[in-house]
OpenMM code with the backbone's topology and positions (N, CA, C; nanometers):
from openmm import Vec3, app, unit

residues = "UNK UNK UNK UNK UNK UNK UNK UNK UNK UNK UNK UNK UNK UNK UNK UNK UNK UNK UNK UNK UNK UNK UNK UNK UNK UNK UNK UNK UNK UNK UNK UNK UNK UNK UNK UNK UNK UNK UNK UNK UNK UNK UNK UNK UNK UNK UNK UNK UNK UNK UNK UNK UNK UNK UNK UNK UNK UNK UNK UNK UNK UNK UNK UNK UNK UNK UNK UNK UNK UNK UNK UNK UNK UNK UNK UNK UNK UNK UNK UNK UNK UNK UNK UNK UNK UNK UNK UNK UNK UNK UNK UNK UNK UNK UNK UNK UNK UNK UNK UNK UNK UNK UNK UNK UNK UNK UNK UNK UNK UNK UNK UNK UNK UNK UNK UNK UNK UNK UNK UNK UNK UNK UNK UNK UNK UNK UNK UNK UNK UNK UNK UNK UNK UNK UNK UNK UNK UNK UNK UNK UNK UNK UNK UNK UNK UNK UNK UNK UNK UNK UNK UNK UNK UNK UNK UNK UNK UNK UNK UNK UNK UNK UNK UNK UNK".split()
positions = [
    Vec3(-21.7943, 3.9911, 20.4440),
    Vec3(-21.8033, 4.1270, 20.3957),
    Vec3(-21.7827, 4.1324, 20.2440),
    Vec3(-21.7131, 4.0451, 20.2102),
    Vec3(-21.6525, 4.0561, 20.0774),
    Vec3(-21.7546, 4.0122, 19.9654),
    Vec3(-21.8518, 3.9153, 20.0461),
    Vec3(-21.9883, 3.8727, 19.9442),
    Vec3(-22.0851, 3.9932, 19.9458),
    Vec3(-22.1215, 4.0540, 20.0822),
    Vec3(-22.1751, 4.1317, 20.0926),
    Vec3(-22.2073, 4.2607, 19.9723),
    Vec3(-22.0636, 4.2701, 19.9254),
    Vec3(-21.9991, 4.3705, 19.7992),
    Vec3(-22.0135, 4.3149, 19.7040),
    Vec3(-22.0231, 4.1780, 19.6927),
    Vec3(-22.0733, 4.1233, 19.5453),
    Vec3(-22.1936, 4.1325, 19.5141),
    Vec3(-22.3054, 4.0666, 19.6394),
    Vec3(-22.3960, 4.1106, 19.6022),
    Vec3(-22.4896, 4.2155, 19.5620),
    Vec3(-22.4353, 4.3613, 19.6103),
    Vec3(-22.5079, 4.4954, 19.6165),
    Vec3(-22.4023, 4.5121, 19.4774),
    Vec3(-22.3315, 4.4810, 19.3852),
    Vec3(-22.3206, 4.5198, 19.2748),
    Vec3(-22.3952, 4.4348, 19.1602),
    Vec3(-22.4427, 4.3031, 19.2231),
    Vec3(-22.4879, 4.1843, 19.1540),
    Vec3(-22.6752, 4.3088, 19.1278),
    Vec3(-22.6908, 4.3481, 19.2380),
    Vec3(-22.8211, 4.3971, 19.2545),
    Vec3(-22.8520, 4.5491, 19.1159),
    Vec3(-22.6802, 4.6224, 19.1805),
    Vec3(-22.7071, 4.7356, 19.1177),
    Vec3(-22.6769, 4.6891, 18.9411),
    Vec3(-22.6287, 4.5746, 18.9245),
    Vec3(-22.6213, 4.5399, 18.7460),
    Vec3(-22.8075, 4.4866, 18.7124),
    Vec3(-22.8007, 4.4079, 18.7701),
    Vec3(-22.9314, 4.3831, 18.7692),
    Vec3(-23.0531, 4.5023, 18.7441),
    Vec3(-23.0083, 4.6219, 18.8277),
    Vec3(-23.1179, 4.6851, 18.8360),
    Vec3(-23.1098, 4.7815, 18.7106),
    Vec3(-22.9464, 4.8238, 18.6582),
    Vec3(-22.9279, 4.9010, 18.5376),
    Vec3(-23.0131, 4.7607, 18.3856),
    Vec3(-22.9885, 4.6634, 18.4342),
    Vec3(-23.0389, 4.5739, 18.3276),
    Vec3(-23.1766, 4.5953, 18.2638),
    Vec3(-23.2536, 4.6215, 18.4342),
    Vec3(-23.3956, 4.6328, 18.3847),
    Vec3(-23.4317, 4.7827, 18.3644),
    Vec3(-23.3736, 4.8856, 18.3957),
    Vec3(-23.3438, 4.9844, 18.3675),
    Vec3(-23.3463, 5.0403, 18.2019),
    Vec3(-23.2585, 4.9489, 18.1284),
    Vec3(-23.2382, 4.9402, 18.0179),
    Vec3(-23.3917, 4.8965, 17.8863),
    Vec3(-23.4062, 4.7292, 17.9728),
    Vec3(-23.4868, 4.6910, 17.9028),
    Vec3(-23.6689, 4.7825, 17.9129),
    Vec3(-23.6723, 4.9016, 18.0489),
    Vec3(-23.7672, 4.9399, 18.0468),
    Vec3(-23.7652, 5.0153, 17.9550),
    Vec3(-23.6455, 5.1155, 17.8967),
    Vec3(-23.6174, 5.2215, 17.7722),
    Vec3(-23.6175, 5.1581, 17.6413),
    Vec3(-23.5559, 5.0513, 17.5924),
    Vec3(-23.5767, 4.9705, 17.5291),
    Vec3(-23.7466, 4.9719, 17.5060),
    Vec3(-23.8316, 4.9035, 17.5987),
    Vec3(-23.9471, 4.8793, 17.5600),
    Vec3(-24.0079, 5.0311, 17.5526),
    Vec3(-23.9947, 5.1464, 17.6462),
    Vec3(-24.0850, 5.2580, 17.5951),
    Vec3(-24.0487, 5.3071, 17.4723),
    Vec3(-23.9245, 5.3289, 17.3983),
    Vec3(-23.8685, 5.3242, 17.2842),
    Vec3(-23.9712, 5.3034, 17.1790),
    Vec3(-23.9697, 5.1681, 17.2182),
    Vec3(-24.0541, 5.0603, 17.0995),
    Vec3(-24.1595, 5.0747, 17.1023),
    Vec3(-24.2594, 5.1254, 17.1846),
    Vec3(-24.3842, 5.1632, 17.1676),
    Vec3(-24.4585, 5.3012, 17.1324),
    Vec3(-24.3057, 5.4193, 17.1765),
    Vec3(-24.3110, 5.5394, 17.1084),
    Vec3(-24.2704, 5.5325, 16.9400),
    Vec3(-24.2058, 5.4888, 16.9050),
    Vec3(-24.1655, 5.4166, 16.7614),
    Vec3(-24.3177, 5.3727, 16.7046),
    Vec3(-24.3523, 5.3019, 16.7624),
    Vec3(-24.4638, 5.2174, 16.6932),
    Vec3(-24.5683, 5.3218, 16.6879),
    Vec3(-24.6277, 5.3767, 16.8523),
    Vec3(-24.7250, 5.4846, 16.7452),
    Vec3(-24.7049, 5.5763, 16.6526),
    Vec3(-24.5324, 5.6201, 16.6503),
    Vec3(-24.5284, 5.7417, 16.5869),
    Vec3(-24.5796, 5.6789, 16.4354),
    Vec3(-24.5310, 5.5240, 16.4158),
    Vec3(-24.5237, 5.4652, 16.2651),
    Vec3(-24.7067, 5.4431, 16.2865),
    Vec3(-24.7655, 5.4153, 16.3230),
    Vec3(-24.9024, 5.3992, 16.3201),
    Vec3(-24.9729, 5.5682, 16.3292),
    Vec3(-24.9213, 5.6522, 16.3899),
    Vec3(-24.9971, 5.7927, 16.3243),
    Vec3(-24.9610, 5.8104, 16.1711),
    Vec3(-24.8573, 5.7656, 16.1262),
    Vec3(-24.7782, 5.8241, 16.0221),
    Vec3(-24.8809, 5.7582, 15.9365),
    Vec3(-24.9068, 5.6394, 15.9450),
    Vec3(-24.9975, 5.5767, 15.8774),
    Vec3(-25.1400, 5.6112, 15.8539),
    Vec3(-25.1365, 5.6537, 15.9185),
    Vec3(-25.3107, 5.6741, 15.9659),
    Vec3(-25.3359, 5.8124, 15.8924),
    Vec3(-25.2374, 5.8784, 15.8913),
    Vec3(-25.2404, 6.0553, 15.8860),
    Vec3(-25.2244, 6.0377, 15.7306),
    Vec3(-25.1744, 5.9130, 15.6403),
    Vec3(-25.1361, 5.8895, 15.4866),
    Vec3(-25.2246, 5.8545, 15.4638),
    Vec3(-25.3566, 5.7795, 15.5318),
    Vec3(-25.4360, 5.7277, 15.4688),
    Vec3(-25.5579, 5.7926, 15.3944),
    Vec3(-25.5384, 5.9285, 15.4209),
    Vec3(-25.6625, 6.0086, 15.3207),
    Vec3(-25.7888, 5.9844, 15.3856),
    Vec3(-25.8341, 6.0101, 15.5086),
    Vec3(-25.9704, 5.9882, 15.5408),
    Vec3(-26.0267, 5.8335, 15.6226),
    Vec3(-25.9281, 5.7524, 15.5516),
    Vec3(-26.0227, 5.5709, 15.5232),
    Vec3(-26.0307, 5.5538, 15.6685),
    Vec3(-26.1479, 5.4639, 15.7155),
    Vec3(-26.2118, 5.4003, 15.8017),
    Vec3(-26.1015, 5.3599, 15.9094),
    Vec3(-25.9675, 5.2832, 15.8388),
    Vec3(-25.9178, 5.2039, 15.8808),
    Vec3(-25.8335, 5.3093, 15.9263),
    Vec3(-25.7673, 5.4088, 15.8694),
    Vec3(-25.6745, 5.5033, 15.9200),
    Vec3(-25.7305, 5.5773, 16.0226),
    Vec3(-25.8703, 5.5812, 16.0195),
    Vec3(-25.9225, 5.6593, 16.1430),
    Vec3(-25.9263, 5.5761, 16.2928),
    Vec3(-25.9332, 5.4440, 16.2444),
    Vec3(-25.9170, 5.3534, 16.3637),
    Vec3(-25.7887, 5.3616, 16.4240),
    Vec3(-25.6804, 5.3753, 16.3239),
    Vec3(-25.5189, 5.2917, 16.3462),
    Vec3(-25.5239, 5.4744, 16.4237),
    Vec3(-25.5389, 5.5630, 16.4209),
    Vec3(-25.5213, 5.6925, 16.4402),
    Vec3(-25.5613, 5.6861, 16.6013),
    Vec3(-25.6923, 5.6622, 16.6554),
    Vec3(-25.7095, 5.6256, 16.7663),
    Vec3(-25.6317, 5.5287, 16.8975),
    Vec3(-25.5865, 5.4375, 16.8134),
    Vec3(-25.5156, 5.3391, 16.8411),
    Vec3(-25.3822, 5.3770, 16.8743),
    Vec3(-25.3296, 5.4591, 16.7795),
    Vec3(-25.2007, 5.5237, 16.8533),
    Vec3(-25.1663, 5.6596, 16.9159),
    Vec3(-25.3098, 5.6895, 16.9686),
    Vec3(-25.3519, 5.7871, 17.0558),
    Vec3(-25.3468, 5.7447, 17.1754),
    Vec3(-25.3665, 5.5935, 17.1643),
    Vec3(-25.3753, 5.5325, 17.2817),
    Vec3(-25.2554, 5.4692, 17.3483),
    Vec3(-25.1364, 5.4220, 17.2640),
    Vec3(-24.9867, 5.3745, 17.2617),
    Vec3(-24.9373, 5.4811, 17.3001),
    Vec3(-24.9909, 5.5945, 17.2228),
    Vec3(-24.8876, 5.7290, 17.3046),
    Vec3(-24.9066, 5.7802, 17.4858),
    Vec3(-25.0327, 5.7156, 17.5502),
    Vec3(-25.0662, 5.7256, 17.6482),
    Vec3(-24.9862, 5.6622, 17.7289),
    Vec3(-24.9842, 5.5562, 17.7207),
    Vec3(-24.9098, 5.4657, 17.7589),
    Vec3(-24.9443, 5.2940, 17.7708),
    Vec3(-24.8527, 5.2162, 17.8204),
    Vec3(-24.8581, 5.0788, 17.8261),
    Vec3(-24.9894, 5.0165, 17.9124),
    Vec3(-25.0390, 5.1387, 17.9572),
    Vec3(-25.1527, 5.0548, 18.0654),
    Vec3(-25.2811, 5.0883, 17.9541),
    Vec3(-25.3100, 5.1855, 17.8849),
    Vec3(-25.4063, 5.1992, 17.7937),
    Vec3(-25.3412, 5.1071, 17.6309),
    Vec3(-25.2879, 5.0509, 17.6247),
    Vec3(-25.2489, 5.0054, 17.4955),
    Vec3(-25.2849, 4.8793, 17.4756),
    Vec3(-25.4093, 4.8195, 17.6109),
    Vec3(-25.4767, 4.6836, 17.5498),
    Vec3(-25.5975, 4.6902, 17.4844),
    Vec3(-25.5506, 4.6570, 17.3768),
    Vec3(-25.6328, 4.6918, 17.2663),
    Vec3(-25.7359, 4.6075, 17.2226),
    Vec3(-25.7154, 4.4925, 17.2747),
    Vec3(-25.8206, 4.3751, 17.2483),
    Vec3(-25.9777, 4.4427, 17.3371),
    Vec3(-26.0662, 4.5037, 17.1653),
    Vec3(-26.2041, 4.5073, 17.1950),
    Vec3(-26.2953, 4.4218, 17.2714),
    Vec3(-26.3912, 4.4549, 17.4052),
    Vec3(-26.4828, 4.3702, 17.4597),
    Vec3(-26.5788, 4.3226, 17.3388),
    Vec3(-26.6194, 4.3998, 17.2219),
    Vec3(-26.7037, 4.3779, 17.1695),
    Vec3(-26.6410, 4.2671, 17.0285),
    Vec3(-26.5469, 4.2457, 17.0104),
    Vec3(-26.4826, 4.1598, 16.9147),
    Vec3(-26.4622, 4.0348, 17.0246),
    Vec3(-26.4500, 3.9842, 17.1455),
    Vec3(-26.4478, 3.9186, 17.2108),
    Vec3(-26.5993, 3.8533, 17.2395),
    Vec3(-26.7248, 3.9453, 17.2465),
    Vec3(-26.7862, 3.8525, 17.2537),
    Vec3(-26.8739, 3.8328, 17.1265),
    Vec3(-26.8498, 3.8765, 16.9871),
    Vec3(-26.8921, 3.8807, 16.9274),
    Vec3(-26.7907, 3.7337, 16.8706),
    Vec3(-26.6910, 3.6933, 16.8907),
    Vec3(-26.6420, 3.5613, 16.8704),
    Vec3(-26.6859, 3.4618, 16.9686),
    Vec3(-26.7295, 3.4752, 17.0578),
    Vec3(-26.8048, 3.4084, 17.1852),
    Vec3(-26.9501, 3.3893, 17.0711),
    Vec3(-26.9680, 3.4595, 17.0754),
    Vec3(-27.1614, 3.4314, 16.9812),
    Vec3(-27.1165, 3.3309, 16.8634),
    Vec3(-27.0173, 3.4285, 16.7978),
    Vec3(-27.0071, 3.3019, 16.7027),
    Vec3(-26.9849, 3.1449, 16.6831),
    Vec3(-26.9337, 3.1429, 16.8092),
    Vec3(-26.8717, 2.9746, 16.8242),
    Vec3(-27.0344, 2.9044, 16.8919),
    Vec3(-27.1202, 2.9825, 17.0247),
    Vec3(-27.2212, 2.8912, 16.9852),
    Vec3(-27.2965, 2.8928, 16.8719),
    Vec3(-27.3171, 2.9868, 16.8100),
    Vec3(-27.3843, 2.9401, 16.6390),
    Vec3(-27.3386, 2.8591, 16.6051),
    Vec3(-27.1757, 2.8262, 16.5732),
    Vec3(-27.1373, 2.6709, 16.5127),
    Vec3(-27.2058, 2.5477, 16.6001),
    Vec3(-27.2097, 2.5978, 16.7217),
    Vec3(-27.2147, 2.4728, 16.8068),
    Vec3(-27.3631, 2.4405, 16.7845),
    Vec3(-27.4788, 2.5364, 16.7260),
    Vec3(-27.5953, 2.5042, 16.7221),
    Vec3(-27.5951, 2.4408, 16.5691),
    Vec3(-27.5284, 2.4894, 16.4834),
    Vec3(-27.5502, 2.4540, 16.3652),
    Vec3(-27.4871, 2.3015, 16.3572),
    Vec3(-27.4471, 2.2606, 16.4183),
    Vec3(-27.3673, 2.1355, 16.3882),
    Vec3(-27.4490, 2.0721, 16.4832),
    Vec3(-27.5313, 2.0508, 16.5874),
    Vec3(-27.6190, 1.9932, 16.6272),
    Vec3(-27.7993, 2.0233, 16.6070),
    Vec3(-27.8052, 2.0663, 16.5012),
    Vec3(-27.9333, 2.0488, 16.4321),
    Vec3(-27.9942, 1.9838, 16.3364),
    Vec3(-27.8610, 1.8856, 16.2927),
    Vec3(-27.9049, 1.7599, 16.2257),
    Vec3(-27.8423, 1.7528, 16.0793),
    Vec3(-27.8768, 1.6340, 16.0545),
    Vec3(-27.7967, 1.6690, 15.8468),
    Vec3(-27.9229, 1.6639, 15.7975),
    Vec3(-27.8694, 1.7697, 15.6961),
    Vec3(-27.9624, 1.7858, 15.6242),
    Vec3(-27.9399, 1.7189, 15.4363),
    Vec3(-27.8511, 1.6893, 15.4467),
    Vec3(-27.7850, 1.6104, 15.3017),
    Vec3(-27.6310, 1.6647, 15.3111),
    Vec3(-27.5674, 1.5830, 15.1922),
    Vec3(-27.4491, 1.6005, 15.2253),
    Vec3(-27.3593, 1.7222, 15.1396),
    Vec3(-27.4674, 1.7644, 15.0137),
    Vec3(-27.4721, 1.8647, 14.9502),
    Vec3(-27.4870, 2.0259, 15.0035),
    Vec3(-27.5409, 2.0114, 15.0882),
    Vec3(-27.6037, 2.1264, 15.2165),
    Vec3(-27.5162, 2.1505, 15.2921),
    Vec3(-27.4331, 2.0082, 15.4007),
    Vec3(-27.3495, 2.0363, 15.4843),
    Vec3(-27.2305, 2.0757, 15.3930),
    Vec3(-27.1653, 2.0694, 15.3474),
    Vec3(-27.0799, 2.1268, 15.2587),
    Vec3(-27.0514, 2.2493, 15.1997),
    Vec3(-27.2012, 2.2749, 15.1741),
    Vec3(-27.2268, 2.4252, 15.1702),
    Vec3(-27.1979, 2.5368, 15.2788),
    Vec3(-27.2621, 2.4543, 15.4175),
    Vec3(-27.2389, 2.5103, 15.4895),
    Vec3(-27.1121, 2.5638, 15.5422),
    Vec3(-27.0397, 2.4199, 15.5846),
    Vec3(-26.9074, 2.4381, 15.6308),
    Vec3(-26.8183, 2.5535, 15.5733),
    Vec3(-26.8501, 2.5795, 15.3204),
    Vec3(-26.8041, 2.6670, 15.3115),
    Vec3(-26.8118, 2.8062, 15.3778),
    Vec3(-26.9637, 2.8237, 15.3463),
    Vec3(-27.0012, 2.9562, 15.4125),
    Vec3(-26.9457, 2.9600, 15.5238),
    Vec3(-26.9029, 2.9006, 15.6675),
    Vec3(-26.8564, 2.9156, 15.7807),
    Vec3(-26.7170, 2.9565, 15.7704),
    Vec3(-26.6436, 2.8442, 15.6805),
    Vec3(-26.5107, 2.8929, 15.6013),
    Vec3(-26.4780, 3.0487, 15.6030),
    Vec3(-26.5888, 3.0744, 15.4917),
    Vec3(-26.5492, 3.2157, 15.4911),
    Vec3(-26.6192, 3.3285, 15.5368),
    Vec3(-26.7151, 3.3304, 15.6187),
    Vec3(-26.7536, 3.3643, 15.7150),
    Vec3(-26.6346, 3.3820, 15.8719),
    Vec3(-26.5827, 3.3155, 15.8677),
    Vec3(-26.4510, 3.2616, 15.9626),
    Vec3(-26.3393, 3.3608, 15.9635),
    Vec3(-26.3300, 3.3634, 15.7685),
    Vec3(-26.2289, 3.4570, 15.7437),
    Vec3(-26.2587, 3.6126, 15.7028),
    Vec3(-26.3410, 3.5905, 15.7084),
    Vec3(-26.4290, 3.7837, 15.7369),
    Vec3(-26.3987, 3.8179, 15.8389),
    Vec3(-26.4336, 3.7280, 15.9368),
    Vec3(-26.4028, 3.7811, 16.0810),
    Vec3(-26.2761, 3.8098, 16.1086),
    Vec3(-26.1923, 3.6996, 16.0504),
    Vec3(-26.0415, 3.7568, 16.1072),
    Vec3(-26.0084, 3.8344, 16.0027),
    Vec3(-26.0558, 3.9138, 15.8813),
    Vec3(-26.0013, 4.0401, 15.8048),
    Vec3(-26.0503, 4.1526, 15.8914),
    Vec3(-26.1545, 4.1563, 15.9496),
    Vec3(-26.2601, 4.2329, 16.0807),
    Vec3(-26.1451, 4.2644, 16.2022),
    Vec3(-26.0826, 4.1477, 16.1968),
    Vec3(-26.0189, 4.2004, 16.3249),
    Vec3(-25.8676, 4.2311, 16.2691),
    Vec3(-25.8276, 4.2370, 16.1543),
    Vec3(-25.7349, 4.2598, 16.1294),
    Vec3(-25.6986, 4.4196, 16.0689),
    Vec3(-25.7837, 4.4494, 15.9993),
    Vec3(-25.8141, 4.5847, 15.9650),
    Vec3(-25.9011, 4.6831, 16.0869),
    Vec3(-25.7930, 4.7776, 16.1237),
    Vec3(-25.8220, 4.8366, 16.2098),
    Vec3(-25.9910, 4.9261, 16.1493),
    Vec3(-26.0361, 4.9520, 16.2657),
    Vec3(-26.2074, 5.0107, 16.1976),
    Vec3(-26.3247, 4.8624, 16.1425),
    Vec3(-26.2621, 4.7544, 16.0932),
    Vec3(-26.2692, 4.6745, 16.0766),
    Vec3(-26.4360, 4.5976, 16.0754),
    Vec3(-26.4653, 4.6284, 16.2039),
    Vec3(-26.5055, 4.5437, 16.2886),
    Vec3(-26.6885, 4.5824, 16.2625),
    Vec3(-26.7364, 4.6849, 16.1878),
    Vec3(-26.8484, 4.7143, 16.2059),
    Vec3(-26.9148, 4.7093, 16.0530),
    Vec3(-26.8153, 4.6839, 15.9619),
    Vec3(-26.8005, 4.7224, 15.8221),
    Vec3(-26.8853, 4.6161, 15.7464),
    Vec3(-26.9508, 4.6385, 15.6285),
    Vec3(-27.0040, 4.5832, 15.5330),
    Vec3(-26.8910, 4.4868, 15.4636),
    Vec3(-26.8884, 4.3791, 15.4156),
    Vec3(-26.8096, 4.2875, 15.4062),
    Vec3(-26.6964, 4.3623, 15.2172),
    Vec3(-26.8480, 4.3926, 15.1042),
    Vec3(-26.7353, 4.4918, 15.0395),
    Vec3(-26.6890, 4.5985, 15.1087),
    Vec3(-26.7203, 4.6735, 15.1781),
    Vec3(-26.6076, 4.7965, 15.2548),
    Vec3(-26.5130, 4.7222, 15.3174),
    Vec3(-26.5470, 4.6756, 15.3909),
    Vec3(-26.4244, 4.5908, 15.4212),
    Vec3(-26.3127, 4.5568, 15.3097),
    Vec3(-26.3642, 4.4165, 15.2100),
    Vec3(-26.2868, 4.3959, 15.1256),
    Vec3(-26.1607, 4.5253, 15.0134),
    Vec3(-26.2942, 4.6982, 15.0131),
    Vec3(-26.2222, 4.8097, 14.9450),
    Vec3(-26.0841, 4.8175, 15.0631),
    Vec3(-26.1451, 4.8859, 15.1830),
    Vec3(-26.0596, 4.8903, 15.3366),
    Vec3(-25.9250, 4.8545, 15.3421),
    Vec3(-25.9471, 4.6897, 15.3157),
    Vec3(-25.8526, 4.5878, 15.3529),
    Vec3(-25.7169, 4.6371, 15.2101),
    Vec3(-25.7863, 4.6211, 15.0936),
    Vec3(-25.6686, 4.6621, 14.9485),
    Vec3(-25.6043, 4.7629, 14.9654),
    Vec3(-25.6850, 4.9054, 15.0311),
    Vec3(-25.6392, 5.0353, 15.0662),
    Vec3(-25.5071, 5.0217, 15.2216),
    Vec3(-25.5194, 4.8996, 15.2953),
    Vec3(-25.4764, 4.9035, 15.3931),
    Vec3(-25.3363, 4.8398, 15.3745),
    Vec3(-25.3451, 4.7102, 15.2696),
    Vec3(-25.2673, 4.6885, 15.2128),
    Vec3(-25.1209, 4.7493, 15.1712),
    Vec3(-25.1885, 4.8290, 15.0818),
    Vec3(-25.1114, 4.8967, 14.9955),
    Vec3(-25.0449, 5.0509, 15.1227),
    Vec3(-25.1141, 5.1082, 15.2069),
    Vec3(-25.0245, 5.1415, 15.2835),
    Vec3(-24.9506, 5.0818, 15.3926),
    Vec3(-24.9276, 4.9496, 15.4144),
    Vec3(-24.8575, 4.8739, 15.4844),
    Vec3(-24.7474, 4.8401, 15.4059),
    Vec3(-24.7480, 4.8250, 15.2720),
    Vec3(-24.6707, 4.7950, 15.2098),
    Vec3(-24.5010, 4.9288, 15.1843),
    Vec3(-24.6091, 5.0732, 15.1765),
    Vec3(-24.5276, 5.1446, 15.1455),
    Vec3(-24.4421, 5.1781, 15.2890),
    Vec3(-24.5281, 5.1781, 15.3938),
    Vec3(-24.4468, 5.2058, 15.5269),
    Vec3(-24.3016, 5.1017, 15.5568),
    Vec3(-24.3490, 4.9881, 15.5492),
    Vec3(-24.2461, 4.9194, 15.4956),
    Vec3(-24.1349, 4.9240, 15.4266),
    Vec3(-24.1638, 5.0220, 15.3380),
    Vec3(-24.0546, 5.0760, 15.2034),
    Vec3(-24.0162, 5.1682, 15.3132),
    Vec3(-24.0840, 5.2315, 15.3630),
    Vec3(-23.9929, 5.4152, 15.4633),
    Vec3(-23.8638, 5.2898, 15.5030),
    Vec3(-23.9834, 5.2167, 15.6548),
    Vec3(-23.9299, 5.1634, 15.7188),
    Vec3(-23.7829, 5.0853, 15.7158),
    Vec3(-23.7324, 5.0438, 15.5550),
    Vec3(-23.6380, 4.9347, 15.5428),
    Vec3(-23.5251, 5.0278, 15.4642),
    Vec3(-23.5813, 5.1738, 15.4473),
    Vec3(-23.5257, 5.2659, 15.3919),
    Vec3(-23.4467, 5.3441, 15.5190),
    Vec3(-23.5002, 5.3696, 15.6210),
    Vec3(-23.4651, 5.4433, 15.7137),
    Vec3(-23.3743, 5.3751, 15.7787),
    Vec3(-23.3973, 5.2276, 15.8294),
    Vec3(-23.2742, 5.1901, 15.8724),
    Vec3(-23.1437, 5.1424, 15.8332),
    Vec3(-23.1812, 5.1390, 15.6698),
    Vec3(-23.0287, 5.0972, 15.5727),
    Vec3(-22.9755, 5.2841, 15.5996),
    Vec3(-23.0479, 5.3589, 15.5881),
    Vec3(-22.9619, 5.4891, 15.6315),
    Vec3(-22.9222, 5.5259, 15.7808),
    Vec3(-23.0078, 5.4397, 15.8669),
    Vec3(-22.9324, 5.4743, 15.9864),
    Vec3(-22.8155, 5.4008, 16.0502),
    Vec3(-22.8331, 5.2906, 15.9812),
    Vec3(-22.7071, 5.1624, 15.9729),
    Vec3(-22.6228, 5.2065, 15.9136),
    Vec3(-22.5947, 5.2821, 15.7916),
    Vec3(-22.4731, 5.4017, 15.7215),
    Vec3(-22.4881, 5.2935, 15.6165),
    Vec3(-22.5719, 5.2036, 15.5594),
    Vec3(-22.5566, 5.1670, 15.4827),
    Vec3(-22.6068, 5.2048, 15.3319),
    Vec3(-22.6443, 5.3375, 15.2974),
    Vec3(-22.6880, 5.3958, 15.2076),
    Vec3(-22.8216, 5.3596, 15.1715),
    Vec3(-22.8708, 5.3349, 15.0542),
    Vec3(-23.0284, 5.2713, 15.0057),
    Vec3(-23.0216, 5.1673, 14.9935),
    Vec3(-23.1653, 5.1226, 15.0246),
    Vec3(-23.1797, 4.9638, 14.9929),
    Vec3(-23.1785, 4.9332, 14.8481),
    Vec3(-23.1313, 4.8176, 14.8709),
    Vec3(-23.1523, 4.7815, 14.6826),
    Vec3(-23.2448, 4.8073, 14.6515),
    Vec3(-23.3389, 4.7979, 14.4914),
    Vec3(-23.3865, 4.7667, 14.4449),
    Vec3(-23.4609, 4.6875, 14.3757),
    Vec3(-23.5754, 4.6109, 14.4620),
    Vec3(-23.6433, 4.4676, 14.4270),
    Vec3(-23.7630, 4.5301, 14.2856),
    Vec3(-23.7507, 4.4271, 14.1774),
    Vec3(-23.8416, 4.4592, 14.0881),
    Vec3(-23.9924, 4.3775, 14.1018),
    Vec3(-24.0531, 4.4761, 14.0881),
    Vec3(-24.1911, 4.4686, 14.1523),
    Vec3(-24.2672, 4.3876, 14.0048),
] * unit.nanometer
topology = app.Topology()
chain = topology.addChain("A")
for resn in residues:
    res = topology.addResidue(resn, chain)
    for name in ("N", "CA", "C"):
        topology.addAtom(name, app.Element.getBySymbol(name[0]), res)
């Protein structure tokens, strides 16, 4: 009898545990869109804020709509890998050429992952993109500033220092 009582409290800690960590996680994902509207709503119009805006239209829904990984960025990296696979079995063409190539793939490579990194990203002319990405930048940077601001005040620790820029 006496285990019996251990275990149905072993159960009911257990169950406040996950209890916890489920508030914990809805917390963190109400947090996150509110900081991703906030963002989106600062960004003045841009491409990318209109994406990140959608995006946490969708976090606010909930955890079952918040997979965000595009079908169309999935197989549009699927296409891309057999193009390498064709281009690298169509022969050399000198060693001046392949070199060339590999750059262009290089950064071709890394377009794609600025594409998928900048929300809106994904459909963009490579300068819009590149404007996009500086503009996206620079408000990631300042949210950051809220962000490291808000919790030195909610920690009671007054303002953050002052780093010279």
């Amino acid at each position: 009898m006496d285990r019996r009582v251990v275990a149905v409290q072993a159960e009911d800690v257990d169950e406040t545990v996950r209890q916890r960590q489920r508030l914990v996680r809805e917390r963190g994902r109400r947090i996150k869109a509110a900081a991703e509207l906030g963002l989106a709503r600062s960004s003045g119009g841009r491409q990318w804020g209109r994406a990140l805006g959608r995006r946490a239209l969708l976090l606010r829904k909930g955890p079952a709509t918040a997979a965000l990984s595009s079908p169309a960025l999935l197989e549009a990296s699927a296409g891309k890998e057999e193009t390498k696979q064709g281009k690298a079995m169509a022969g050399e063409a000198g060693q001046q050429e392949e070199e060339e190539e590999e750059e262009e793939e290089m950064v071709d490579e890394k377009v794609e992952l600025l594409r998928q990194l900048v929300p809106g990203g994904e459909a963009m002319a490579v300068e819009r993109l590149l404007d996009e990405t500086a503009d996206y930048i620079a408000a990631l940077h300042a949210q950051v500033g809220v962000m490291r601001a808000l919790a030195c005040l909610l920690s009671g620790l007054g303002s953050p220092p002052e780093k010279p820029q």
